[in-house]
DSSP file (Angstrom, degrees, kcal/mol; ACC not computed):
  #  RESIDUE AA STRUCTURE BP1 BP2  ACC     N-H-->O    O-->H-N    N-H-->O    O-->H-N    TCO  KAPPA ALPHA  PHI   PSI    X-CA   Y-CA   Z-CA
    1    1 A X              0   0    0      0, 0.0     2,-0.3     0, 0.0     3,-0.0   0.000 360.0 360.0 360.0 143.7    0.0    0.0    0.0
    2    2 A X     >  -     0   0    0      1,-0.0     4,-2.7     0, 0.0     5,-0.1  -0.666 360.0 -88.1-120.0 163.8    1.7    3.6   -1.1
    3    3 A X  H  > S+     0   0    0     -2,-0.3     4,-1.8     2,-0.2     3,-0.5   0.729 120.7  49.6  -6.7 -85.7    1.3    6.5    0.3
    4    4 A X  H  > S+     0   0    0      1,-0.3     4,-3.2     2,-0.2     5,-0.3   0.934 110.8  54.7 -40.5 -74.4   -1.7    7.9   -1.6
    5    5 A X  H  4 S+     0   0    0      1,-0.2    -1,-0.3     2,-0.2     5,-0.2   0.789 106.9  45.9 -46.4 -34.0   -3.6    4.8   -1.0
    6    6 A X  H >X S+     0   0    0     -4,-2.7     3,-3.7    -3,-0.5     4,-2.5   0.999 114.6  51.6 -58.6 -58.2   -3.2    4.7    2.7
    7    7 A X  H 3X S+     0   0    0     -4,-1.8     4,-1.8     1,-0.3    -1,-0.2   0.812 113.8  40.6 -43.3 -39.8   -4.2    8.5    2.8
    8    8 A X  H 3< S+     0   0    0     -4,-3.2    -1,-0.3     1,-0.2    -2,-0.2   0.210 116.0  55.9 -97.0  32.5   -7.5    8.1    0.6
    9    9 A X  H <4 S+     0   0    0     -3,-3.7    -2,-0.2    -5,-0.3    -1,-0.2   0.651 115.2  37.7-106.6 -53.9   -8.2    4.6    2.8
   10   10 A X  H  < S+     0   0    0     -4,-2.5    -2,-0.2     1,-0.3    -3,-0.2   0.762 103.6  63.7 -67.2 -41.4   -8.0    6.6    5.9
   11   11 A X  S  < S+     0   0    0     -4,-1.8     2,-1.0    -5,-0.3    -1,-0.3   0.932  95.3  99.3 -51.3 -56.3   -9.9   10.0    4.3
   12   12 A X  S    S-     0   0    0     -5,-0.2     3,-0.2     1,-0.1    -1,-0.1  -0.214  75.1-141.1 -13.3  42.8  -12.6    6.9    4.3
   13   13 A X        -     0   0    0     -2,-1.0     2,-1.0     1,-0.2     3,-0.1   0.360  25.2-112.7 -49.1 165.5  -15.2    6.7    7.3
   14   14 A X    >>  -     0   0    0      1,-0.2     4,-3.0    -4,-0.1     3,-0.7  -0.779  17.2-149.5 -64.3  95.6  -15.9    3.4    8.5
   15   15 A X  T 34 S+     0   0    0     -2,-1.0     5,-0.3     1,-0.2    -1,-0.2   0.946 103.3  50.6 -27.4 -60.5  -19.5    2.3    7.6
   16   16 A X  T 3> S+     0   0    0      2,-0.2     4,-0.5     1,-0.2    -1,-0.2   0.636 116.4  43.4 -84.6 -24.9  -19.7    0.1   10.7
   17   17 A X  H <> S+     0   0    0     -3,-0.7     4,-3.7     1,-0.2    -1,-0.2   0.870 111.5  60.1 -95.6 -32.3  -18.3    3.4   13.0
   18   18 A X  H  < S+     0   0    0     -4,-3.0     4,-0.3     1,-0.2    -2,-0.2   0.400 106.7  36.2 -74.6  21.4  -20.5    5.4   11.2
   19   19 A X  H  > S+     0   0    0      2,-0.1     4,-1.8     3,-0.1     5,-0.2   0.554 112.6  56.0-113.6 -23.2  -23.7    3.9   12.1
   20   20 A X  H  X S+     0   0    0     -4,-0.5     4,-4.1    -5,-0.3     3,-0.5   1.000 112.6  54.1 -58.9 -58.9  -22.7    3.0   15.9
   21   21 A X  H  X S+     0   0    0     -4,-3.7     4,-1.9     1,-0.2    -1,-0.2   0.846 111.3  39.4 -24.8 -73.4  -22.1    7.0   15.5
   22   22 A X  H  > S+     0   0    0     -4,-0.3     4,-2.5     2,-0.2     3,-0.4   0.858 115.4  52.7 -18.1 -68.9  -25.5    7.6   14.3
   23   23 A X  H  X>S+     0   0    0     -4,-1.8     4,-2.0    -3,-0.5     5,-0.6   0.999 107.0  53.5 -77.6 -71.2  -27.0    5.0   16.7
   24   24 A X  H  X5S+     0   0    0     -4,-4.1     4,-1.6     1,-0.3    -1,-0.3   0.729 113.0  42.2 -43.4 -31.8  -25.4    6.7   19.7
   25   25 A X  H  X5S+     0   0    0     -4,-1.9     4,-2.1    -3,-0.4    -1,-0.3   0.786 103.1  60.4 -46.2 -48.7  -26.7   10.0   18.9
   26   26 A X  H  X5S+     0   0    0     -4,-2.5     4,-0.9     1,-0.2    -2,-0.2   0.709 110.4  45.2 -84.5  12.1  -29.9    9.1   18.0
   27   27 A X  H  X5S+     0   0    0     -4,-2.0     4,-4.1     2,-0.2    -2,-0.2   0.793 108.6  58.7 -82.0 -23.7  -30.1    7.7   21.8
   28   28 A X  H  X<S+     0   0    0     -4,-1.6     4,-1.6    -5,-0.6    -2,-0.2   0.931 108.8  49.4 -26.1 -63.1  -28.4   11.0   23.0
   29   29 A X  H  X S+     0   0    0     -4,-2.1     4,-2.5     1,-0.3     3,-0.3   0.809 106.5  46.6 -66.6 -61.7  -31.3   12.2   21.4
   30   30 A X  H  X S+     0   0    0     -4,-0.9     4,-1.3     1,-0.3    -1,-0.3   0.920 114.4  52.4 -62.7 -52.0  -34.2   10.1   23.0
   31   31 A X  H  < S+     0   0    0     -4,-4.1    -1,-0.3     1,-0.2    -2,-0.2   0.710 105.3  49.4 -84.2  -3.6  -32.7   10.6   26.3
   32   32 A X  H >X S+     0   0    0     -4,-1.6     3,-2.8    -3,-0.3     4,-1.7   0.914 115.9  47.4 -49.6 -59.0  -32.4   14.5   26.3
   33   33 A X  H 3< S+     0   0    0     -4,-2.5    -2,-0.2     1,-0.3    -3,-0.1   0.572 108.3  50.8-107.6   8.9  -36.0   14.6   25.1
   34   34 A X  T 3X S+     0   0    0     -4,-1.3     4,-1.7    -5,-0.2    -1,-0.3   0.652 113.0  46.0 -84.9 -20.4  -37.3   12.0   27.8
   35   35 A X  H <> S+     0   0    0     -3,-2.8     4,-1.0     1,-0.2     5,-0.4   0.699 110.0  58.7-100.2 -10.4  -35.5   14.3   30.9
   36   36 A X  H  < S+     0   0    0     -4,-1.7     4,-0.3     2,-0.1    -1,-0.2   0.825 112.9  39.9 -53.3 -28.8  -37.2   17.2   28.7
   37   37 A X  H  > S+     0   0    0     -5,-0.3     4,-1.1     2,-0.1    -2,-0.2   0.989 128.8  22.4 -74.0 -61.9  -40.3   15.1   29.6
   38   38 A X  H >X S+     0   0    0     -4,-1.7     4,-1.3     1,-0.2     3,-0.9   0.839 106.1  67.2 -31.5 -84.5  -39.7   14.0   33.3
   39   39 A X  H 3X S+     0   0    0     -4,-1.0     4,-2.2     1,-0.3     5,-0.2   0.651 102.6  50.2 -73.0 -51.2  -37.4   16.3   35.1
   40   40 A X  H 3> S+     0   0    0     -5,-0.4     4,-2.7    -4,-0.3    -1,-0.3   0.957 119.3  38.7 -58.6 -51.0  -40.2   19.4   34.9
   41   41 A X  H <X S+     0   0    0     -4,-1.1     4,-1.6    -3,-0.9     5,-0.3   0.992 114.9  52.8 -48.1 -55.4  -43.3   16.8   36.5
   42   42 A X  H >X>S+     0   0    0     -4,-1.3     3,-3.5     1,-0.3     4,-2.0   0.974 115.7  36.9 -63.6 -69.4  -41.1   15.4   38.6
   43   43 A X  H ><5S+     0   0    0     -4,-2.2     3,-3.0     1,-0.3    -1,-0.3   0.868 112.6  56.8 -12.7 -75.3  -40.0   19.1   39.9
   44   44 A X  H 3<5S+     0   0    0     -4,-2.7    -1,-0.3     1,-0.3    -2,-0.2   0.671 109.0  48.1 -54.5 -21.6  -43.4   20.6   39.7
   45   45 A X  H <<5S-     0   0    0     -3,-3.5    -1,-0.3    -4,-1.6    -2,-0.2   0.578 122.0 -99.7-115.0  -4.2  -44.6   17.6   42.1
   46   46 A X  T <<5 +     0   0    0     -3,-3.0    25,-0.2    -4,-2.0    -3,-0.2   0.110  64.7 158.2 120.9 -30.1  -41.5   18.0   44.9
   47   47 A X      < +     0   0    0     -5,-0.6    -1,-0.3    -6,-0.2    23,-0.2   0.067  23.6 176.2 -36.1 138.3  -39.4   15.5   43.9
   48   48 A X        -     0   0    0     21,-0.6    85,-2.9     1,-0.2    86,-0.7   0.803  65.1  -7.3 -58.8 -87.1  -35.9   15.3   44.6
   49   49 A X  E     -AB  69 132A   0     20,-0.9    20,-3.1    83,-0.2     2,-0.5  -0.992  53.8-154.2-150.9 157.4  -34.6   12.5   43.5
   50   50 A X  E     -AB  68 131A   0     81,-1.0    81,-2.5    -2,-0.3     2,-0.4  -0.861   8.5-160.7-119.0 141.5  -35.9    9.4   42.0
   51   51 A X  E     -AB  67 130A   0     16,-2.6    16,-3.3    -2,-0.5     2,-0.4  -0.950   6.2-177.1-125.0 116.2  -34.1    5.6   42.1
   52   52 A X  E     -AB  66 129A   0     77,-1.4    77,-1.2    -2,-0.4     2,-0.2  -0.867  14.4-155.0-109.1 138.0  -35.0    3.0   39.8
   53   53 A X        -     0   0    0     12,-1.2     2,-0.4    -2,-0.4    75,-0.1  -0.469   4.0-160.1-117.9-152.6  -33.2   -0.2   40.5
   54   54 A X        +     0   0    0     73,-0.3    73,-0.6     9,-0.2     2,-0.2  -0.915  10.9 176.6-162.4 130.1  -32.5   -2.9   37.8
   55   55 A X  B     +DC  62 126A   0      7,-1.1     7,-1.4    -2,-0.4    71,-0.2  -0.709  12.1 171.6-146.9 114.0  -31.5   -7.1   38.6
   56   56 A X        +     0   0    0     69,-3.6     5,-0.2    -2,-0.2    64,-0.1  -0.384   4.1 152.4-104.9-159.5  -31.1   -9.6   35.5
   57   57 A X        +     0   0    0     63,-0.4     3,-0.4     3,-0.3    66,-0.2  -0.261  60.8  15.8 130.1 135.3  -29.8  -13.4   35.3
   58   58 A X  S    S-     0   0    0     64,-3.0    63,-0.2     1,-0.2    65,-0.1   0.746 126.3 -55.0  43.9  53.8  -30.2  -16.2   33.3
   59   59 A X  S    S+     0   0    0     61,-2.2     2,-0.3     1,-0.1    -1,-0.2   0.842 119.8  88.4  64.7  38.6  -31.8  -14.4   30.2
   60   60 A X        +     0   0    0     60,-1.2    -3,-0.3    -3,-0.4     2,-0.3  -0.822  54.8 176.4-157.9 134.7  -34.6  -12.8   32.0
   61   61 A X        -     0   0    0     -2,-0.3    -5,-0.2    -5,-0.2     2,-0.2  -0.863  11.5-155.3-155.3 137.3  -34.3   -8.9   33.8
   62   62 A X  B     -D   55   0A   0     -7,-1.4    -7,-1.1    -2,-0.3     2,-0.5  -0.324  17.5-146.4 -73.8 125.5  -36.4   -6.7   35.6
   63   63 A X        -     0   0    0     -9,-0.2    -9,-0.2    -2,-0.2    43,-0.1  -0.889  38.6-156.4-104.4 121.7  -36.4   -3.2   36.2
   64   64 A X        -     0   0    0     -2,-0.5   -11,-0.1     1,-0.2    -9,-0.0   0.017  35.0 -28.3-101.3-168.1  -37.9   -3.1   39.7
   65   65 A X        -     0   0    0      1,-0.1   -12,-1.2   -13,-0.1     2,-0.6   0.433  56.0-125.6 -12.5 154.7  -39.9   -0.3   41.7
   66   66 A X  E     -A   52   0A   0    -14,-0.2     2,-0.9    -3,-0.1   -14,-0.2  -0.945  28.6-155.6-128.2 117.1  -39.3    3.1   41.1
   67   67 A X  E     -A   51   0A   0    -16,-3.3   -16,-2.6    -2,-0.6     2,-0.5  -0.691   8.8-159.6-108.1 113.3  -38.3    5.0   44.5
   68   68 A X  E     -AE  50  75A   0     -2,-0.9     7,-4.5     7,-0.6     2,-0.5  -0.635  10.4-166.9-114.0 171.4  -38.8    8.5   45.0
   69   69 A X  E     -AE  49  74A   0    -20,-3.1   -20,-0.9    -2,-0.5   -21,-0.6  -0.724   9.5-178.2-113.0  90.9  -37.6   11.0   47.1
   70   70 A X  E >   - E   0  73A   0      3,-1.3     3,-1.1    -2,-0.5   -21,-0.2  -0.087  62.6 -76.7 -88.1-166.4  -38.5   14.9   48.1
   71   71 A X  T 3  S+     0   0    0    -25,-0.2    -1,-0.1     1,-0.2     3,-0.1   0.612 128.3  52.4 -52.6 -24.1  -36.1   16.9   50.7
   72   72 A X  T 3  S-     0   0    0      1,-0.3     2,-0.6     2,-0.0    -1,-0.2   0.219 120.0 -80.8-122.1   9.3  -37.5   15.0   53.8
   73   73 A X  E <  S+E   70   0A   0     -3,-1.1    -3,-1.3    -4,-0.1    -1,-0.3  -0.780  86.5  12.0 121.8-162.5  -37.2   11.3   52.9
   74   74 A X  E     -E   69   0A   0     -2,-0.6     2,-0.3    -5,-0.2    -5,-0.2  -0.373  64.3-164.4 -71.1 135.3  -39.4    9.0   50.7
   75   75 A X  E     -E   68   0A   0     -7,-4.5    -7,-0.6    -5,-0.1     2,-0.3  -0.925  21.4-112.0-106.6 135.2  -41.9   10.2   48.6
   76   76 A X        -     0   0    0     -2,-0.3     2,-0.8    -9,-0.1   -29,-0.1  -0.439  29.4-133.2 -55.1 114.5  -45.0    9.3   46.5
   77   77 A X        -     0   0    0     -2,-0.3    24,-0.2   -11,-0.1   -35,-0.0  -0.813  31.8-117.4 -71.6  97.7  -44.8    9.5   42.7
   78   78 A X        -     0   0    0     -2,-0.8    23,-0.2     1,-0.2    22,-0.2   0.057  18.5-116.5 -50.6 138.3  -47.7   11.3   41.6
   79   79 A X        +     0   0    0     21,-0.1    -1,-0.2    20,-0.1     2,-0.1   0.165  69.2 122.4 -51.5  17.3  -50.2    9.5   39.2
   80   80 A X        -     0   0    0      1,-0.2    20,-2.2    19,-0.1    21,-0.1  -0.332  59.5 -92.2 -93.9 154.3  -49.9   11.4   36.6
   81   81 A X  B     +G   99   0B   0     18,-0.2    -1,-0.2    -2,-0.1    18,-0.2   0.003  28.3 177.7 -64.5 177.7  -48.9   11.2   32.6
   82   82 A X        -     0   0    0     16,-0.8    16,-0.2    17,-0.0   -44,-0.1  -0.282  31.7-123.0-176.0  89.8  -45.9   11.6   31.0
   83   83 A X        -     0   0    0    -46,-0.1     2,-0.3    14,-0.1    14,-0.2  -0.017  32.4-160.0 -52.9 143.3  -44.8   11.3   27.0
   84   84 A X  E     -H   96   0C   0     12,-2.5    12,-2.1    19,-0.1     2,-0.4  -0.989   4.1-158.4-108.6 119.8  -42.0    8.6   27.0
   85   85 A X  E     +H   95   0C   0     -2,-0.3     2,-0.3    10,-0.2    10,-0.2  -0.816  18.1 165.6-120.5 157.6  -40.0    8.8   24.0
   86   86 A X  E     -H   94   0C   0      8,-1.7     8,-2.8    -2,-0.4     2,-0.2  -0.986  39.3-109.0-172.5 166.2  -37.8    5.7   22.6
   87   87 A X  E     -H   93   0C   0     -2,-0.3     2,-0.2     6,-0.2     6,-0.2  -0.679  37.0-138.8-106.9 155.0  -36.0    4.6   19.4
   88   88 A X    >   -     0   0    0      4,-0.9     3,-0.7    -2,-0.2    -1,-0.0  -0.591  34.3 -88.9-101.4 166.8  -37.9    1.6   17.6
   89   89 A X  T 3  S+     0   0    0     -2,-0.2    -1,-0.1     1,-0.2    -2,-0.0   0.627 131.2  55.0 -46.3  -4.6  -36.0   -1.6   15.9
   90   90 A X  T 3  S-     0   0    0      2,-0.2    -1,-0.2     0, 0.0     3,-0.1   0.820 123.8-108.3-119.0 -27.3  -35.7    0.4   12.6
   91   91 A X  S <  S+     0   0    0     -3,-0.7     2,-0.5     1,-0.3    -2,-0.1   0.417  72.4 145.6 126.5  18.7  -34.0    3.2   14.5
   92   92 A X        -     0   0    0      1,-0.0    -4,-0.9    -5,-0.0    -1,-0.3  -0.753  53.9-124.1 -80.0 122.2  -37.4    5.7   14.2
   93   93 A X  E     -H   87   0C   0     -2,-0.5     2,-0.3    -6,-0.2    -6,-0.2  -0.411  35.9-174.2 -47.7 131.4  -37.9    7.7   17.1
   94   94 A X  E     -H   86   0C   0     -8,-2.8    -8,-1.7    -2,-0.1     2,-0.5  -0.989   7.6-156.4-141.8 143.3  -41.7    7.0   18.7
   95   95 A X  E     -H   85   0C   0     -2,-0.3     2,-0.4   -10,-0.2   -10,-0.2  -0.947  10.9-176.2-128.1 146.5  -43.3    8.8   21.4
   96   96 A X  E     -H   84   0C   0    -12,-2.1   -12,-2.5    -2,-0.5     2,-0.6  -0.839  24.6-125.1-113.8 159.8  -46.0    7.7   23.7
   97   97 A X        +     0   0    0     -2,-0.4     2,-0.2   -14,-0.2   -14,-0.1  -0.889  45.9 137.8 -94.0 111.0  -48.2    8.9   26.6
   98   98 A X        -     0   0    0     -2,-0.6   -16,-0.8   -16,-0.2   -18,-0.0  -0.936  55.7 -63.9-151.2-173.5  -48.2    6.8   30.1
   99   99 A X  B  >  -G   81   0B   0     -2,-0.2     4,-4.3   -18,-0.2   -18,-0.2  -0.117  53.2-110.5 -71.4 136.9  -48.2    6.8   33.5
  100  100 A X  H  > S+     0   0    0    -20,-2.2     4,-1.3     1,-0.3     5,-0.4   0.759 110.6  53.9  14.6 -85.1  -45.0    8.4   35.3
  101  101 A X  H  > S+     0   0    0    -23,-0.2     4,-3.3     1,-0.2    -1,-0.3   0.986 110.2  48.9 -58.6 -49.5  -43.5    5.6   36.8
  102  102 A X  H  > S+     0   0    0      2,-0.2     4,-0.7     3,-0.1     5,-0.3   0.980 106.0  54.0 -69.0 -37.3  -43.4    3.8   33.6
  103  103 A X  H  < S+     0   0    0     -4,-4.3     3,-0.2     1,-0.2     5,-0.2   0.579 113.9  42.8 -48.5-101.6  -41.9    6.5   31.7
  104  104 A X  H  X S+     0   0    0     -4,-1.3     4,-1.7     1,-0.2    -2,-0.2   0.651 117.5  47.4 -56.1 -46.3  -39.1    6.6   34.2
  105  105 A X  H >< S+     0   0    0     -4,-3.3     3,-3.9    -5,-0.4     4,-0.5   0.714 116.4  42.8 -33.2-104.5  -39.0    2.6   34.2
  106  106 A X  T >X S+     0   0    0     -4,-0.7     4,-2.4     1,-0.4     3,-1.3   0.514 113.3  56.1 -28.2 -62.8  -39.0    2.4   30.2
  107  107 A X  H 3> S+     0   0    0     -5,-0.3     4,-1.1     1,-0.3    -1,-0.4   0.902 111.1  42.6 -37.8 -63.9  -36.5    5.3   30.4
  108  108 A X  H <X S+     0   0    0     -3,-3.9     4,-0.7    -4,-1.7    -1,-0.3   0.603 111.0  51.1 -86.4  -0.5  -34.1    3.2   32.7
  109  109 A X  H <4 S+     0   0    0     -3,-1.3    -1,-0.2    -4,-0.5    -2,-0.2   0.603 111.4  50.2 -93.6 -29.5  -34.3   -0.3   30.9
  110  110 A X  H  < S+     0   0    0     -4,-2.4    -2,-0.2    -5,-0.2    -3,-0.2   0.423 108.6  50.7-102.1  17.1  -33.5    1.3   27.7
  111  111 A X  H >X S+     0   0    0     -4,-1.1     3,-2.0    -5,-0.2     4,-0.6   0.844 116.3  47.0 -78.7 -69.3  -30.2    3.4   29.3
  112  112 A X  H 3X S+     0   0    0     -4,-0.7     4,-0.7     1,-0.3     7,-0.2   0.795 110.3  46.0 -73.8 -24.6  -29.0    0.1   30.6
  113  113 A X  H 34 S+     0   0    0      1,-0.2    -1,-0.3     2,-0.1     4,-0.2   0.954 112.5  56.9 -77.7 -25.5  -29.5   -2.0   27.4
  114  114 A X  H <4 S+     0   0    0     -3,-2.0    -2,-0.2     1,-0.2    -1,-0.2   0.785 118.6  26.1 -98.7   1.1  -27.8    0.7   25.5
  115  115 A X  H  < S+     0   0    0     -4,-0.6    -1,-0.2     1,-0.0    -2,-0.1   0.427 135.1  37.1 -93.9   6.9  -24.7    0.9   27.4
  116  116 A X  S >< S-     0   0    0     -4,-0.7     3,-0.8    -5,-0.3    -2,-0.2  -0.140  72.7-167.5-149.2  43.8  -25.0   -2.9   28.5
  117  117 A X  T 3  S+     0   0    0     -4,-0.2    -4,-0.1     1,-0.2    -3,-0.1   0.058  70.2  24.9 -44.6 157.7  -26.2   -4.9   26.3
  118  118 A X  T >  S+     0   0    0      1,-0.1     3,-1.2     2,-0.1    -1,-0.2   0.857  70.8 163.3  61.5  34.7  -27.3   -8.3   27.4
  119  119 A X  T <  S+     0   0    0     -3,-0.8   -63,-0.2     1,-0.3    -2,-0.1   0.849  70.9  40.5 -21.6 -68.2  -27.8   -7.2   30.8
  120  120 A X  T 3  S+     0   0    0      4,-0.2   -61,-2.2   -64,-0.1   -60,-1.2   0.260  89.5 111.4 -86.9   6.6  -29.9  -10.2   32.0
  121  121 A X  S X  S-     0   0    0     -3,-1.2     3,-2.4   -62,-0.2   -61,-0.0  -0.455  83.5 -19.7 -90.3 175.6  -27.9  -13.2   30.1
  122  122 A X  T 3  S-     0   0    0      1,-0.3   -64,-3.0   -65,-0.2     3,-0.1   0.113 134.0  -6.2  25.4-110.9  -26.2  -15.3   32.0
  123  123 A X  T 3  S-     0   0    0    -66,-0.2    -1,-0.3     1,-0.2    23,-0.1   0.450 101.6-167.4 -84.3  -2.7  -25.2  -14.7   35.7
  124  124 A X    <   -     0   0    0     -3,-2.4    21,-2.3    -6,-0.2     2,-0.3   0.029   9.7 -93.7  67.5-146.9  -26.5  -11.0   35.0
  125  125 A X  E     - F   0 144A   0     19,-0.2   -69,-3.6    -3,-0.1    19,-0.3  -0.980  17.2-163.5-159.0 145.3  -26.4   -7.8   36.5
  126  126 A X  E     +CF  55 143A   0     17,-2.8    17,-1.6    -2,-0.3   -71,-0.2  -0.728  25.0 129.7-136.9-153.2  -28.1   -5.4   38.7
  127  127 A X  E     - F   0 142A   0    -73,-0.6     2,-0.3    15,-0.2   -73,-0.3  -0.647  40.7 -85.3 120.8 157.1  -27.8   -1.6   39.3
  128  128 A X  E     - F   0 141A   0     13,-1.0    13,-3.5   -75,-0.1     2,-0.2  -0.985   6.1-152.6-152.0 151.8  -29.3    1.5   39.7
  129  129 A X  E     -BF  52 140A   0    -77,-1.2   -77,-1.4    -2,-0.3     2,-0.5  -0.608  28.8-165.0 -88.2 143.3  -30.5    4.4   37.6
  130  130 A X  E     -BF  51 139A   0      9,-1.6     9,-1.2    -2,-0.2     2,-0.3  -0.983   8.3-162.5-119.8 140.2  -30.5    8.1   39.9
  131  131 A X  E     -BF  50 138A   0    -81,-2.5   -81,-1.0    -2,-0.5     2,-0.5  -0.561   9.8-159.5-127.4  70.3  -32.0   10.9   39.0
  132  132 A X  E     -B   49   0A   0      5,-1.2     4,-0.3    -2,-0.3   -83,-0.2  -0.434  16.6-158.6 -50.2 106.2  -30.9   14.2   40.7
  133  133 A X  S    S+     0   0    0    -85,-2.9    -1,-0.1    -2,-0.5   -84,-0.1   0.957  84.0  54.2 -58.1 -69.7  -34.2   16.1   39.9
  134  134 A X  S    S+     0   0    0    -86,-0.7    -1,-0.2     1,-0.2   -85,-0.1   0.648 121.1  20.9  -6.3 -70.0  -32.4   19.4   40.3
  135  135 A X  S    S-     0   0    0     -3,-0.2    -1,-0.2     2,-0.1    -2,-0.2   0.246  98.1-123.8 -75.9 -27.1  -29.5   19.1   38.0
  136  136 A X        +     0   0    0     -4,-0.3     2,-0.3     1,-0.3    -3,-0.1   0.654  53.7 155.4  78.1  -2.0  -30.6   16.7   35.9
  137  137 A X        -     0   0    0     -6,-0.0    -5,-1.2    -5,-0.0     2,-0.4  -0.508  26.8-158.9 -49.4 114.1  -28.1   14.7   36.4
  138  138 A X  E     -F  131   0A   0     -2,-0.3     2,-0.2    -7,-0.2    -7,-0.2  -0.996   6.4-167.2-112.4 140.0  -28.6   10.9   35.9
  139  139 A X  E     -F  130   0A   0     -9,-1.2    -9,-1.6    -2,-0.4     2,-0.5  -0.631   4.6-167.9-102.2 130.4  -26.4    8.3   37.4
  140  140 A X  E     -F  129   0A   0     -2,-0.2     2,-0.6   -11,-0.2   -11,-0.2  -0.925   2.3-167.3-147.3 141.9  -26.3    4.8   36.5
  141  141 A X  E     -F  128   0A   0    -13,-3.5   -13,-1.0    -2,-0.5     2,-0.4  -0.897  10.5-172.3-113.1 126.0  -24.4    2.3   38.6
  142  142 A X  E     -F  127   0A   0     -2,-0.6     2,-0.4   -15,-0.2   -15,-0.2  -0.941   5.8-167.3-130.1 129.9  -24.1   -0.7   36.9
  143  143 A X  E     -F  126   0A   0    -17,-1.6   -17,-2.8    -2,-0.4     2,-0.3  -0.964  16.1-141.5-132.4 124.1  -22.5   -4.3   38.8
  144  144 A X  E     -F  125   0A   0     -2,-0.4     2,-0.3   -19,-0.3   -19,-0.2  -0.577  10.1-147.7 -91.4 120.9  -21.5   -7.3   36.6
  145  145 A X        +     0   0    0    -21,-2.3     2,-0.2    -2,-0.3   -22,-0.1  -0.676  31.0 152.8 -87.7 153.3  -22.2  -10.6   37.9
  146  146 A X        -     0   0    0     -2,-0.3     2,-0.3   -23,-0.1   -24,-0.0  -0.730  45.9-110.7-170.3 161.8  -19.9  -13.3   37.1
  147  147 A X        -     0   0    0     -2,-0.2     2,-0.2     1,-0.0   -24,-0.0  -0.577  37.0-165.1 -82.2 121.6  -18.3  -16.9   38.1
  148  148 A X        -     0   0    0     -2,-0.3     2,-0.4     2,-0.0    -2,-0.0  -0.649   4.3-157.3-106.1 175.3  -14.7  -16.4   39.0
  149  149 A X        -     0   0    0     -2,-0.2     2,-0.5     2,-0.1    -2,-0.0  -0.968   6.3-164.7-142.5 142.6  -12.1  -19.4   39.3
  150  150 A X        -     0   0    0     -2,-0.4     2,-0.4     2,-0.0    -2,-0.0  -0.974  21.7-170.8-108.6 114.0   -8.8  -19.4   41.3
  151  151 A X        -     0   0    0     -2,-0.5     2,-0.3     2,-0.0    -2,-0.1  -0.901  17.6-166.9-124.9 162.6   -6.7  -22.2   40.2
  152  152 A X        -     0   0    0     -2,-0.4     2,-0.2     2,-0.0    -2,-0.0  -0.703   7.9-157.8-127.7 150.8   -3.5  -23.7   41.5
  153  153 A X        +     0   0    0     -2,-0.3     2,-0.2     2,-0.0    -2,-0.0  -0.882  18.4 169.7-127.3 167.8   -1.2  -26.3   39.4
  154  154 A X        -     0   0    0     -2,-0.2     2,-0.4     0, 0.0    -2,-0.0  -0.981  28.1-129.2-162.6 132.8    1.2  -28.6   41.3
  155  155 A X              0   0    0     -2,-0.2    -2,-0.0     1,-0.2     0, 0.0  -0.814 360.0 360.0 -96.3 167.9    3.1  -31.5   40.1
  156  156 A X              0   0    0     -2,-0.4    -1,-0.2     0, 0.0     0, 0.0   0.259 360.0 360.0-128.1 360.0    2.9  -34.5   41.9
């Protein structure tokens, strides 16, 4: 390979980094316009902060209870709606209207699948999503199950 060729190889994107690219944006995307959704109810209603926790294994995982918090300790999540927006298999943005909790559920099973796929296989995972109401800051703490082995050799 000369010169030239390396240069116009290189000039080249990647198909395969330029669709991960793509893909990672358009989840940027969907999760900016889901704490556009959230962050304001959740405000309006006292919240603090909200904790969603997570636990997979052996190809099946849950996103469990959704716990919130105002200044003074545990808090009630108001009934109320709340559009949930999310990327389809074909990579189309869709948005729905439901209840609260599930937006912020739905919201936190698709953060964790998209930095962790396969989540739930095998010996699994659990973790938890935070949601500084305030800042806007979300947190996720993510812990990898797995079978370790210490082995010794010896001759005899």
């Amino acid at each position: 390979m000369n010169a030239d060729t390396l240069a116009a190889a290189s000039a080249t994107p990647d198909p395969i980094d330029t669709n991960l690219q793509a893909a990672r944006l358009a989840v940027q995307s969907v999760e900016a316009r889901c704490k556009e959704a959230f962050l304001p109810l959740l405000n309006a209603h006292g919240i603090a902060r909200v904790e969603i926790h997570y636990d997979g294994g052996g190809d099946e995982g849950t996103v469990g209870e959704v716990h919130a918090y105002d200044k003074d300790g545990d808090a009630a999540l108001p009934s109320i709606l709340c559009d949930h927006h999310s990327l389809e298999y074909n990579g189309q943005a869709s948005t729905r209207t439901i209840a609260l909790e599930d937006a912020l559920a739905a919201f936190a099973e698709n953060a964790v699948c998209a930095r962790h796929a396969g989540w739930e296989d095998g010996e699994g995972a659990c973790g938890t999503i935070a949601i500084e109401v305030a800042s806007g800051a979300v947190t996720l703490t993510h812990n990898c199950r797995f079978i370790d082995y210490d082995t010794t050799e010896a001759e005899i």
